[in-house]
C-alpha positions as CSV (number, residue, x, y, z in Angstrom):
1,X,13.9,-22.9,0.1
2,X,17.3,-21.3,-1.3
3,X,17.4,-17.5,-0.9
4,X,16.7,-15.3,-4.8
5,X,18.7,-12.3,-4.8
6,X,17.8,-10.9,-8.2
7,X,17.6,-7.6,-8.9
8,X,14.1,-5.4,-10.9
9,X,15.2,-3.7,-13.6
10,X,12.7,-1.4,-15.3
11,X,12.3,-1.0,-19.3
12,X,9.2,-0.5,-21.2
13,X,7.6,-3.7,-22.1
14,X,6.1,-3.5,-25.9
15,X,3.0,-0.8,-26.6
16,X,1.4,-2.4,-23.3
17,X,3.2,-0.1,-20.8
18,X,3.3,-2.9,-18.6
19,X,6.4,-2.6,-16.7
20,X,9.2,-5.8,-17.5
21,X,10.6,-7.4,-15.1
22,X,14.2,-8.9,-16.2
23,X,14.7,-10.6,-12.9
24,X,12.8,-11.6,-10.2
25,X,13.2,-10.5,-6.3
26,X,12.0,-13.4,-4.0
27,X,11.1,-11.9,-0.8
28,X,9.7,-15.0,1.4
29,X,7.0,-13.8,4.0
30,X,9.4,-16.5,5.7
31,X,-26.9,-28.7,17.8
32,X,-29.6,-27.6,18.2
33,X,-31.8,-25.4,16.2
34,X,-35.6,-24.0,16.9
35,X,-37.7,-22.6,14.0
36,X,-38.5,-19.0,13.6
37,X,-42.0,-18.4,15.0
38,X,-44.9,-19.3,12.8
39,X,-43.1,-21.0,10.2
40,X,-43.5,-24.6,11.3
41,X,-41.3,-26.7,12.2
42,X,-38.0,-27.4,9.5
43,X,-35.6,-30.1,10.0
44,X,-32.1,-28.3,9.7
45,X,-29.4,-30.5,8.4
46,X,-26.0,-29.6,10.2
47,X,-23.4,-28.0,8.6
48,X,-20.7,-30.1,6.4
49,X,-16.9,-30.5,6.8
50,X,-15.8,-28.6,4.4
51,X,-12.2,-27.1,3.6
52,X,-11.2,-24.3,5.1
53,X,-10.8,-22.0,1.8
54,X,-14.3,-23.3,0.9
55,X,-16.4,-22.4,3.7
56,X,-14.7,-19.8,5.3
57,X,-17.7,-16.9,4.1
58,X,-21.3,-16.3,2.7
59,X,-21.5,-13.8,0.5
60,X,-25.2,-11.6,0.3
61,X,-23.8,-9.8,-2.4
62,X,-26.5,-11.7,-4.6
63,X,-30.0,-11.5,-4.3
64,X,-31.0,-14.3,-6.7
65,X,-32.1,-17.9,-5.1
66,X,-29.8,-20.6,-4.0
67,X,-30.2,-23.6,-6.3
68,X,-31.8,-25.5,-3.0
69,X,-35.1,-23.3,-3.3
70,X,-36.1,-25.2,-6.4
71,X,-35.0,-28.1,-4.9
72,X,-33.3,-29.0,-8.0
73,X,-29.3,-29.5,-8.5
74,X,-27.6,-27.4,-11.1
75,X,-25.9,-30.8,-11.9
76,X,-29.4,-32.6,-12.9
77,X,-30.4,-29.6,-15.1
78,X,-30.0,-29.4,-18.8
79,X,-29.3,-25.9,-19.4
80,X,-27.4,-23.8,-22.6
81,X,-27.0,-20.4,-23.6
82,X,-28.6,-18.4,-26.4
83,X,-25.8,-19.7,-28.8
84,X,-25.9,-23.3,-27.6
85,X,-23.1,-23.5,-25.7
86,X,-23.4,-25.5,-22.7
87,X,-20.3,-26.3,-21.4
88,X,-21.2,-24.9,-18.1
89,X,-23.1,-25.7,-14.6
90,X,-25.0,-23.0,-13.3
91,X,-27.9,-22.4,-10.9
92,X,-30.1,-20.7,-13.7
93,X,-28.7,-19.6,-16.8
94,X,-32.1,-17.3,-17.4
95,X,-30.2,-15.0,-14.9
96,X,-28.1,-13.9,-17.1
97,X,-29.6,-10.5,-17.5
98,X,-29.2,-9.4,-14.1
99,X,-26.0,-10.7,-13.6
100,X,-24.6,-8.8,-17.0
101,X,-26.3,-5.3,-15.2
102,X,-24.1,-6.0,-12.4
103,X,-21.3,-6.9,-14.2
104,X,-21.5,-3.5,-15.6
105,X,-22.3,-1.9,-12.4
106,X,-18.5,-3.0,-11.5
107,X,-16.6,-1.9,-14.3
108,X,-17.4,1.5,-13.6
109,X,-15.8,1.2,-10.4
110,X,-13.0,-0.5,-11.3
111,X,-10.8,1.6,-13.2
112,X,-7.3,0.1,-13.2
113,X,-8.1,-3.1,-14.3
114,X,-10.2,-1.7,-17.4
115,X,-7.4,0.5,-18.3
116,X,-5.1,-2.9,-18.2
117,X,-7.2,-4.2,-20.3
118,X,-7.4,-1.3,-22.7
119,X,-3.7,-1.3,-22.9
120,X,-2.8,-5.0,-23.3
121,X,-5.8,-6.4,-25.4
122,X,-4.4,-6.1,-29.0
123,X,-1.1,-7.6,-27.7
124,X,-2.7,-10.4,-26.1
125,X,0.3,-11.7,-23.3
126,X,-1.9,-14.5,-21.9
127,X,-2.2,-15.9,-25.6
128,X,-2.0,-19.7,-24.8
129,X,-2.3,-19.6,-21.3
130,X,-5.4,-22.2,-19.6
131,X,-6.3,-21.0,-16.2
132,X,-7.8,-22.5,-13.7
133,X,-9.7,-20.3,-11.6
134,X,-10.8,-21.0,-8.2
135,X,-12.3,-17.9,-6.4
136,X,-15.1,-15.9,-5.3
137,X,-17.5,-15.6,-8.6
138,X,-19.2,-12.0,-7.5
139,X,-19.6,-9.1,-10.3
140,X,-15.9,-8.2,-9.7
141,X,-14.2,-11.0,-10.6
142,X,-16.6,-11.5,-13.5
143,X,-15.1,-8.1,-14.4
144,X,-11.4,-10.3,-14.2
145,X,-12.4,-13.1,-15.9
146,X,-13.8,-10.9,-18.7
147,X,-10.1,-8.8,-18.7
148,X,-8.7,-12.2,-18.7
149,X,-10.3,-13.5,-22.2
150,X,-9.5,-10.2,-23.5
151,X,-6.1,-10.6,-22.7
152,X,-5.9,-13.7,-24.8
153,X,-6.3,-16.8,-22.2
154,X,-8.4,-19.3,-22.0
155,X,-10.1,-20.0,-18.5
156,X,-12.1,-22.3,-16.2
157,X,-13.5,-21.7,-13.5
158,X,-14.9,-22.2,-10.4
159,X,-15.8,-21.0,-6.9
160,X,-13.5,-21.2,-3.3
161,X,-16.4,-20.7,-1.5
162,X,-19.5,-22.8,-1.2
163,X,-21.9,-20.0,-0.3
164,X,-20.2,-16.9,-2.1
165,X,-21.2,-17.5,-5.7
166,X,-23.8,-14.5,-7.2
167,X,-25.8,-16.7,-8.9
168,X,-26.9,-14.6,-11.8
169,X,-22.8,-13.5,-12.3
170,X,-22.6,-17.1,-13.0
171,X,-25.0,-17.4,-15.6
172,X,-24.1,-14.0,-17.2
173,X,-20.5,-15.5,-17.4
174,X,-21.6,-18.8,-19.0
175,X,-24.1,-17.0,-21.4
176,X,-20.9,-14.8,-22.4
177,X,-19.6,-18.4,-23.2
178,X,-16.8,-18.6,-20.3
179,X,-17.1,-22.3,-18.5
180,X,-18.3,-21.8,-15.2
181,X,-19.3,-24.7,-12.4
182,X,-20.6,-22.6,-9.5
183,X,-23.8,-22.2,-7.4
184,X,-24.5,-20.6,-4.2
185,X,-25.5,-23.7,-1.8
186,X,-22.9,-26.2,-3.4
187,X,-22.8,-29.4,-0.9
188,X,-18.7,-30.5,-0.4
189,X,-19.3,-33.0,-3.2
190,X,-20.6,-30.7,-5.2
191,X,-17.3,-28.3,-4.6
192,X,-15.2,-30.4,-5.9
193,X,-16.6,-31.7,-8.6
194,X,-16.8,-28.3,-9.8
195,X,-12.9,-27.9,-9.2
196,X,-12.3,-31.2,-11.1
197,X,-14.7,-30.2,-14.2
198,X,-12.7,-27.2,-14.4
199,X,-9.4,-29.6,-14.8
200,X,-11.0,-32.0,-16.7
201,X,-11.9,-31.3,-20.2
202,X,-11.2,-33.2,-23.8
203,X,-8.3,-31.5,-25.6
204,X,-7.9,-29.0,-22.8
205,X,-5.0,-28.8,-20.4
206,X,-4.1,-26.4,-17.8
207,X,-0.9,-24.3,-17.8
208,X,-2.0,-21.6,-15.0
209,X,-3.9,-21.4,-11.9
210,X,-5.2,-18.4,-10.5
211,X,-6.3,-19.6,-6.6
212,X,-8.2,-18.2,-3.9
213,X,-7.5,-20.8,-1.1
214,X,-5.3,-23.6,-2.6
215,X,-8.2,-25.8,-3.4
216,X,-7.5,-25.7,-6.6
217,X,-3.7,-26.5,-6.5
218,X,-4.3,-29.0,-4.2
219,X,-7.2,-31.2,-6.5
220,X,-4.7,-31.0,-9.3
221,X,-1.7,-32.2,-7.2
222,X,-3.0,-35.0,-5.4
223,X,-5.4,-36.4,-8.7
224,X,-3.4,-35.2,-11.8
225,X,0.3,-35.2,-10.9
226,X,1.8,-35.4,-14.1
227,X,-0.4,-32.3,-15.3
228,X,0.4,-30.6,-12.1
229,X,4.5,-30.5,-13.3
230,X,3.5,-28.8,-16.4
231,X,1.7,-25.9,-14.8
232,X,3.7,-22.9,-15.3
233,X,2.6,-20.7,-12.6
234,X,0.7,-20.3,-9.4
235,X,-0.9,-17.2,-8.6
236,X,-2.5,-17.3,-4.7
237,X,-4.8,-14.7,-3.4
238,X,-5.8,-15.6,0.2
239,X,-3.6,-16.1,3.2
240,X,-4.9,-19.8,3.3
241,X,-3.7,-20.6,0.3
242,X,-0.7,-19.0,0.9
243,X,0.5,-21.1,4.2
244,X,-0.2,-24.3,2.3
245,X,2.1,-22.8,-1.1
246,X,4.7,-22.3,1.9
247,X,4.1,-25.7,3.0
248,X,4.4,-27.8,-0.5
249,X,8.2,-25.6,-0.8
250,X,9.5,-26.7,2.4
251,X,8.4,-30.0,1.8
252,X,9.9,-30.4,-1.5
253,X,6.5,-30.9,-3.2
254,X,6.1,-27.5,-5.0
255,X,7.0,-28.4,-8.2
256,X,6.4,-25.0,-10.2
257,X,6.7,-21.1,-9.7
258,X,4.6,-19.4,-7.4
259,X,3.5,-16.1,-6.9
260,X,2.1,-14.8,-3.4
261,X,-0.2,-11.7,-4.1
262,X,-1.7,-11.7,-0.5
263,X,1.5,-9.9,0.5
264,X,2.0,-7.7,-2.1
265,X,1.5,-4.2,-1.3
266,X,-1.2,-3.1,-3.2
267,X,-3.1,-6.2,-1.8
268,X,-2.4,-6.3,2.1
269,X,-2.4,-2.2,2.5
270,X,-5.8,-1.4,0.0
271,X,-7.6,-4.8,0.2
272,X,-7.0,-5.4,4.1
273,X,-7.2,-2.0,5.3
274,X,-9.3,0.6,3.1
275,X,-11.6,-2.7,1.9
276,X,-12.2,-3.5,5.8
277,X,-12.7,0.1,7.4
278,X,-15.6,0.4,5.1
279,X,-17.6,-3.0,4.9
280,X,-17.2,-3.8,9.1
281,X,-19.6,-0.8,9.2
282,X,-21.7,-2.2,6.2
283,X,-21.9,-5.7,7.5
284,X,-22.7,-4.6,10.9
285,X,-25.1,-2.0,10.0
286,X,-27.0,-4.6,7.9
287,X,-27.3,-7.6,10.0
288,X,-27.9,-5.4,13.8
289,X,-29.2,-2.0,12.9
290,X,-26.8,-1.4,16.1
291,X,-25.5,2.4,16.5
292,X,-22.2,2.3,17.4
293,X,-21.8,5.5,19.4
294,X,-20.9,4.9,22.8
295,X,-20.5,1.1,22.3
296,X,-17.4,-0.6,23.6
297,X,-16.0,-2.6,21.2
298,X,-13.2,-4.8,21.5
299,X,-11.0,-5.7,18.5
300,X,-8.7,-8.7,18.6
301,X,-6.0,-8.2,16.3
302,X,-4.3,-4.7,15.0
303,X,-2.5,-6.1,11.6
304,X,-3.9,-4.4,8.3
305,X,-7.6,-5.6,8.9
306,X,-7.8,-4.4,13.1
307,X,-6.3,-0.7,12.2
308,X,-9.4,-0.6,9.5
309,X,-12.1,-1.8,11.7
310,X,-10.8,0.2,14.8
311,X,-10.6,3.3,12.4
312,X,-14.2,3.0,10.9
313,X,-15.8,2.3,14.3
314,X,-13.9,5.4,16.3
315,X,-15.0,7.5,13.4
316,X,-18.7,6.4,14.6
317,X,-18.0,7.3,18.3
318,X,-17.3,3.4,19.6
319,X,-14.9,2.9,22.2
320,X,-12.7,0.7,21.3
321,X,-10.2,-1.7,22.8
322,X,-7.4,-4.0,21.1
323,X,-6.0,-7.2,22.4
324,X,-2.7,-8.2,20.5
325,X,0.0,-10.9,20.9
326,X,2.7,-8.6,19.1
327,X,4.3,-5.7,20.9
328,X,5.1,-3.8,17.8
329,X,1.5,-3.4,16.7
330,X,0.4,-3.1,20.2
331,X,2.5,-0.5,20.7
332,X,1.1,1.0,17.2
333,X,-2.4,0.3,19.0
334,X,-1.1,2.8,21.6
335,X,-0.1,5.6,19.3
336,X,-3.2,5.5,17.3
337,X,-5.0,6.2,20.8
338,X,-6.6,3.1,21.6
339,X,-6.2,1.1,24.9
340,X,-4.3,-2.2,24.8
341,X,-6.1,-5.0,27.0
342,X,-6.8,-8.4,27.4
343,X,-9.5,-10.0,25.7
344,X,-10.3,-11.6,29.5
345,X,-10.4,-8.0,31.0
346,X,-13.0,-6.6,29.5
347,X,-15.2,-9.3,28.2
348,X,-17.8,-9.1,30.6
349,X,-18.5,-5.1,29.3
350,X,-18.0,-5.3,25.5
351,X,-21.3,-4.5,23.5
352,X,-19.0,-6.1,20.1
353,X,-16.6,-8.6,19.9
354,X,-14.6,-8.6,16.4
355,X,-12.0,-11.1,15.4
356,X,-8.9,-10.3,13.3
357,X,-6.1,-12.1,13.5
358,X,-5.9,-15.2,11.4
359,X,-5.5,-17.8,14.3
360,X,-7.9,-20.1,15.8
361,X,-9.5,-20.2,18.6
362,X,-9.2,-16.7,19.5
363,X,-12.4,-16.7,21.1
364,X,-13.5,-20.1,22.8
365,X,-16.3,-21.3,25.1
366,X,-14.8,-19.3,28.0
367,X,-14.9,-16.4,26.7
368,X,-18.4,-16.7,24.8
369,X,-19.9,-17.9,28.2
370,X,-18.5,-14.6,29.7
371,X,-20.3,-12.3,27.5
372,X,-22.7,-10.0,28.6
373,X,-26.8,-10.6,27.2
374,X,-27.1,-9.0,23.5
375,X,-23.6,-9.4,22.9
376,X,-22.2,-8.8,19.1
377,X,-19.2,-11.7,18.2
378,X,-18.2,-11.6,15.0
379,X,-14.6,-12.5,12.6
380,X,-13.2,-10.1,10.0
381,X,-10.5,-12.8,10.0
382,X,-9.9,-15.0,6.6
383,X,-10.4,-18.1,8.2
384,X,-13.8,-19.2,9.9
385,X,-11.5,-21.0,12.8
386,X,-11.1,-17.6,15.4
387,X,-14.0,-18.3,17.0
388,X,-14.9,-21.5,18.4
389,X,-18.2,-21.9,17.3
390,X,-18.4,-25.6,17.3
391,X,-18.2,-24.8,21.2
392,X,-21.3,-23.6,21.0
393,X,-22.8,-26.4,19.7
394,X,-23.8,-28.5,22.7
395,X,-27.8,-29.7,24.0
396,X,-27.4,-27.0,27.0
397,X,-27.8,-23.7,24.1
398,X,-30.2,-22.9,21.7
399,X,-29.5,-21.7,18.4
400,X,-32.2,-19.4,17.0
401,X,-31.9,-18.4,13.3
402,X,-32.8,-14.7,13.6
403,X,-32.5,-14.1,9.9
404,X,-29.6,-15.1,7.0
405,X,-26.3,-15.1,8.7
406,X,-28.2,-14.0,12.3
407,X,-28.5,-16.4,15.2
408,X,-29.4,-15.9,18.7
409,X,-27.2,-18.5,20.9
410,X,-29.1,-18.8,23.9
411,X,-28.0,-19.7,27.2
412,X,-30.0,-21.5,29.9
413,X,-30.9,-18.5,32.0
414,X,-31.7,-17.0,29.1
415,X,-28.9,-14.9,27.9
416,X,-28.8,-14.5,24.1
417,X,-25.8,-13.7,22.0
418,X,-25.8,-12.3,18.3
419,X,-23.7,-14.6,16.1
420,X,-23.0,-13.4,12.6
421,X,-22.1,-15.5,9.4
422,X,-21.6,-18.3,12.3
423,X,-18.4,-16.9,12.7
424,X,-17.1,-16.8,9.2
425,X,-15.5,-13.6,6.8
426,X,-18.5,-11.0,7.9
427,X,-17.7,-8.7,5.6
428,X,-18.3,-11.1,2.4
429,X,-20.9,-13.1,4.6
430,X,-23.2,-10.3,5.2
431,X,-22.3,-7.7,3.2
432,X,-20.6,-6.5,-0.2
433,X,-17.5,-5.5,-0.7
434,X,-15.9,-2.1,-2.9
435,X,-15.6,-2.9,-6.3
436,X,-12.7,-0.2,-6.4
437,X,-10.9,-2.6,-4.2
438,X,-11.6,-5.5,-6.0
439,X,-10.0,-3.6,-8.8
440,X,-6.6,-3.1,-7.4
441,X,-6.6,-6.7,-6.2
442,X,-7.9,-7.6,-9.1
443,X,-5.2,-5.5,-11.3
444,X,-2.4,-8.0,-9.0
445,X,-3.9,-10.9,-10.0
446,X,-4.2,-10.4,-13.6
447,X,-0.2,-9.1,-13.7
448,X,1.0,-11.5,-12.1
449,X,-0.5,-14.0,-14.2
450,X,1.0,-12.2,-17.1
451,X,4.5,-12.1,-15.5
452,X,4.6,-16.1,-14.7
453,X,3.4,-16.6,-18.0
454,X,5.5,-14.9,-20.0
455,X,8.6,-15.3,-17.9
456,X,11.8,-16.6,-19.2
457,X,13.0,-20.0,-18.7
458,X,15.2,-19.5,-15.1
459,X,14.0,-16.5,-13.8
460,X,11.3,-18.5,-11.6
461,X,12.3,-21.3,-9.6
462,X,10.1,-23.8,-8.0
463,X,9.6,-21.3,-4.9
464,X,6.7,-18.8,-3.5
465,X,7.4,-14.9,-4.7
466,X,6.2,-12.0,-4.2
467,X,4.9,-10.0,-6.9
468,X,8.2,-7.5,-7.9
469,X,8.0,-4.2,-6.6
470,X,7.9,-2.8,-10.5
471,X,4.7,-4.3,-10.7
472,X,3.1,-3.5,-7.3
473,X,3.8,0.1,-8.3
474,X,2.3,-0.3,-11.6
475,X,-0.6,-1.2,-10.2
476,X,-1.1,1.8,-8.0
477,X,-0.3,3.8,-11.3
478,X,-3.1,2.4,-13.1
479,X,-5.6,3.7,-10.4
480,X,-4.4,7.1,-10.4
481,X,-6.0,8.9,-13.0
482,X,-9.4,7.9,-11.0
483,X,-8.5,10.8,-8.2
484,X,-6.6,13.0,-10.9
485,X,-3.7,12.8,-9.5
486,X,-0.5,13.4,-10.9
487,X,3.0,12.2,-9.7
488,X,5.9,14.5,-9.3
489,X,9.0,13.2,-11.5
490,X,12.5,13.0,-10.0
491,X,15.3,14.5,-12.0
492,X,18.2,13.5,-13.0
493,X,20.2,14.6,-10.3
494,X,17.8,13.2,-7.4
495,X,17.1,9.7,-8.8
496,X,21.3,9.5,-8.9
497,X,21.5,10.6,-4.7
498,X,18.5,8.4,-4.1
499,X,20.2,5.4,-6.0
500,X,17.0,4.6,-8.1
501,X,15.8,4.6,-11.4
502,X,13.8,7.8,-12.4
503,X,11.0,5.4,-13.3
504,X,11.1,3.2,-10.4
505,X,10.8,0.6,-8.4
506,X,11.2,3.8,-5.8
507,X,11.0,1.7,-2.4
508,X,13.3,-1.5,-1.8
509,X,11.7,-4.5,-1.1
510,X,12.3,-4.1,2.7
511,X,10.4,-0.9,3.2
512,X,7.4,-0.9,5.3
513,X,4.7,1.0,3.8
């Protein structure tokens, strides 16, 4: 991938406020199952190969039905809104009620993306732009979608995640007339027909893709080639999707601009730590009822997500250690008080094992056969591969569903082990997630979307960006007036000794926040 060495200018971009960016900076970021008690016996069908992206969390965000408990499809139902529209595929568009309530619910806690909104909707920048979306579909990116049409574009969508969808979000969505193919309990067939329904439509063509795991990009590239070259931007959430975007550039096969949001700063230092310190306590809280005073804990992994779980659960009187591969946040580890070990050391003692380091096989048989009875094992991690669960998976243990995302693995001599989410995203699997968050990621998303779109001929090349610092910053700026804060202004006089612009980009693209 050649090297972009352009540099951000800042001017004011036309009664929108949103910051324009005249160039753009690419910084690279080079089995066996036994039925609860006195519910009869229930055949339980093993779990499908599915993508990565797509199967990586649950989400109980929802409390509506999965389209299996009326042991109906969505896809066999004939379903349309109150004004006939029915270009949509929904578990129950009757939901639609409930679903709007929490829609509204969000908003309130989303503050920076409303005031985008607010700003930008008369001027319309997405005008013309077709967007795929592939995401989560939960009450806060309901809340994006929503901004999105407001903006001016038009959008499709559907979900990354086979068990994440809030079902009544996705009939509040189509009865708001917004083409939605999502249910929670989609089978892998079902997942990407969904994706391809979204791409597929008379008289409608894609130009933009807003992804949350690749899926997405990759359907349209491998199936629709020739429509793939006339998409004019990528936008990629997840880290997922992110390693394959690398992977299409170095091979040559990226044939359009993309931006990488996972890494910008507003994403990997609100989403990844604030996000995480809160919901490990939710998730845990929710599926155990453990208290974690006096508990050792051992987190694997001290990037953005381990300094937020370590935080939350030493607030709560845990003892915690960290096992890390990388000597500079091991050393941070250190610093921040915590004692830097060996997953091997102290397996044997740890009440709570929690993944975080987007690898595989971080915690395999050897370890999981080490652990003492009423063990915790868990994975904050993106990716559902960090702990070997298939492992587990052999006629010697017992699985024994304890309730929704809680299984017992039981050993021969009758150690048990409590297994959450079956080792996939806890925090989405058994919990919810901030909506203020959402909102900041949410607020990246949505500008960087805007920026590809209305960006020159040139100033993108077929690479992976990151979002430009300009925008990062304007992002934090939109949040602001939720705390009442106020920013002091540089004069004159220091903006010239700094070398900056009195309105900013204030940091270079090289500082570590």
């Amino acid at each position: 991938m050649a090297e972009h060495n352009h540099n951000v200018q800042v001017s004011e971009r036309s009664r929108i406020g949103i910051p324009k960016i005249n160039s753009a900076t690419d910084t690279r970021i080079t089995f066996k199952t036994t039925p609860l008690s006195g519910r009869g016996t229930r055949t339980k069908r093993r779990s499908r190969s599915l993508s990565t992206s797509s199967a990586d969390s649950y989400s109980s965000g929802s409390y509506s039905s999965s389209s299996e408990d009326d042991g109906v499809s969505p896809r066999e139902k004939s379903q349309q809104n109150t004004t006939g529209f029915n270009d949509f595929c929904v578990a129950n568009i009757n939901q639609a009620a409930f679903g709007r309530r929490e829609i509204e619910i969000a908003e309130q806690e989303m503050p920076g993306l409303i005031l985008l909104r607010k700003r930008a909707e008369n001027d319309k920048p997405l005008k013309g732009a077709r967007i795929i979306g592939c995401t989560h579909i939960t009450a806060q990116l309901a809340v994006l979608i929503e901004s999105l049409g407001a903006l001016g574009a038009s959008v499709r969508w559907s979900a990354c995640n086979i068990h994440s969808t809030q079902n009544e979000v996705a009939a509040a969505l189509a009865e708001a007339g917004f083409p939605i193919f999502a249910w929670r309990g989609e089978t892998e067939e079902d997942f990407w027909w969904c994706i391809e329904k979204c791409i597929m439509n008379d008289g409608w063509q894609p130009n933009m893709i807003l992804d949350d795991g690749g899926d997405a990009t990759h359907v349209l590239l491998k199936k629709w080639p020739d429509t793939f070259k006339l998409i004019k931007g990528i936008v990629e959430e997840s880290i997922t999707g992110v390693h394959r975007l690398y992977q299409l550039s170095k091979t040559g096969k990226l044939t359009v601009p993309a931006m990488n949001v996972n890494d910008s700063v507003t994403k990997i230092k609100f989403d990844n730590l604030y996000c995480c310190r809160e919901s490990i306590l939710d998730a845990l809280k929710r599926t155990t009822d453990i208290m974690f005073g006096g508990k050792q804990v051992i987190v694997c992994g001290y990037g953005e997500v381990g300094k937020g779980c370590c935080a939350a659960l030493r607030g709560l009187g845990a003892v915690i250690y960290v096992a890390e591969v990388d000597p500079i946040c091991a050393l941070q580890a250190c610093m921040d008080g915590f004692r830097v070990v060996t997953l091997e050391a102290v397996v044997r003692h740890v009440d709570i094992v929690i993944t975080a380091t987007g690898n595989k096989n971080v915690v395999c048989r050897q370890h999981l056969d080490r652990l003492k009875n009423g063990c915790v094992v868990c994975n904050m991690g993106h990716s559902n591969t960090e702990i070997d669960v298939n492992s587990l998976r052999t006629p010697d243990l017992t699985w024994e569903k304890v309730k929704r995302q809680v299984d017992h693995i039981i050993w021969p001599d009758g150690k048990r082990i409590v297994l959450l989410a079956e080792g996939r995203l806890v925090n989405l699997s058994c919990s919810t997630v901030p909506s203020f968050v959402l909102s900041i990621t949410a607020t990246t998303q949505a500008l960087a979307l805007i920026e590809l779109y209305n960006a020159p001929a040139g100033r993108y090349k077929q690479d992976v960006y990151l979002l430009p610092k300009k925008l990062d910053e304007y992002v934090a700026t939109l949040h602001l007036p939720n705390f009442d804060a106020h920013l002091t202004e540089l004069n004159d006089d220091q903006a010239r000794y700094l070398g900056i612009n009195k309105a900013g980009p204030f940091k270079p693209n090289y500082y570590r926040y």
